[in-house]
C-alpha positions in Angstrom: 147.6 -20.3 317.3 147.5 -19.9 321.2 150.0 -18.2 323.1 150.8 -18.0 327.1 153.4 -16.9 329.2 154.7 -19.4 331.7 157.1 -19.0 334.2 159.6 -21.6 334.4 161.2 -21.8 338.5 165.0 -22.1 338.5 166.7 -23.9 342.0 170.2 -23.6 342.6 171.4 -26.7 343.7 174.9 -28.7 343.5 176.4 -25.7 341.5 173.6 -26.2 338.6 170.6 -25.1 338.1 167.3 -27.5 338.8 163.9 -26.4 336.7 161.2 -27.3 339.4 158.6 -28.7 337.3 154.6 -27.8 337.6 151.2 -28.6 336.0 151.8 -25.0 333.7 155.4 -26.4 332.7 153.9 -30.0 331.7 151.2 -27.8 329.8 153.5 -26.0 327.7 155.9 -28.7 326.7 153.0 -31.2 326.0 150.9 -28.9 324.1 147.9 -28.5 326.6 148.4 -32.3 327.2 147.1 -32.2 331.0 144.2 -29.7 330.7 142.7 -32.2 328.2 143.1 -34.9 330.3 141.9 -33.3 332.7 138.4 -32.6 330.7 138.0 -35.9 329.5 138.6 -37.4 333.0 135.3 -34.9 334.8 
């Protein structure tokens, strides 16, 4: 099992709260999804 720590970045906007996506965010939901994609495209 891997484990990492990602931080997740919160925007205030409208009265609720927006999560501002990145690459370490897409990583952690898909399960490493882009980093292998990533190797297979180089």
């Amino acid at each position: 099992m891997v484990k990492k720590n990602v931080n997740i970045h919160l925007v205030k906007q409208d009265n609720s709260w927006i999560i501002k996506a990145d690459e370490d965010l897409a990583n952690a939901i898909t399960g490493n999804l882009i980093e292998m994609a990533k190797a297979f495209g180089n």
